[in-house]
C-alpha positions as CSV (number, residue, x, y, z in Angstrom):
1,X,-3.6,-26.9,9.0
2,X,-5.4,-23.8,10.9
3,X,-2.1,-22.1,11.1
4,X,-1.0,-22.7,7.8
5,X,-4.6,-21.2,6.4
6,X,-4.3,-18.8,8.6
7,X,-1.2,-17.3,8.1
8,X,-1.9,-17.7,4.1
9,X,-4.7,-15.2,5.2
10,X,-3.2,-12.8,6.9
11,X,-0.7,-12.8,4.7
12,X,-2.7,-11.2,1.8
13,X,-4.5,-8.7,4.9
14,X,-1.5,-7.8,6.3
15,X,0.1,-6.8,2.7
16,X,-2.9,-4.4,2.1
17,X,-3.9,-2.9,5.6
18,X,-0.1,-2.1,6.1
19,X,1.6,-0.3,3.9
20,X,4.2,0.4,6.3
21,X,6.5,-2.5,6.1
22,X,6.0,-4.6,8.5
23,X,3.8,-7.1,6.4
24,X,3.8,-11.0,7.6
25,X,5.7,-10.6,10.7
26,X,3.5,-9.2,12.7
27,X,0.3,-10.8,12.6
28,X,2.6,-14.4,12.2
29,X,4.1,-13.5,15.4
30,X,0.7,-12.7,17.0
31,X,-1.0,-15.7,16.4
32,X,1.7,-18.0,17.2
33,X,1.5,-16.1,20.7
């Protein structure tokens, strides 16, 4: 349940603080580790 709110999230962060490309994998990646 955490992960799963958390990831929903970062998600939407991710998609606006990076413009690069790299939107979801990242942070996913990071929290999992």
């Amino acid at each position: 349940m955490i992960f799963d709110r958390l990831a929903t999230s970062d998600y939407r962060i991710v998609e606006t603080a990076t413009p690069s490309g790299y939107k979801t994998t990242p942070i996913v990646e990071e929290n999992d580790s």
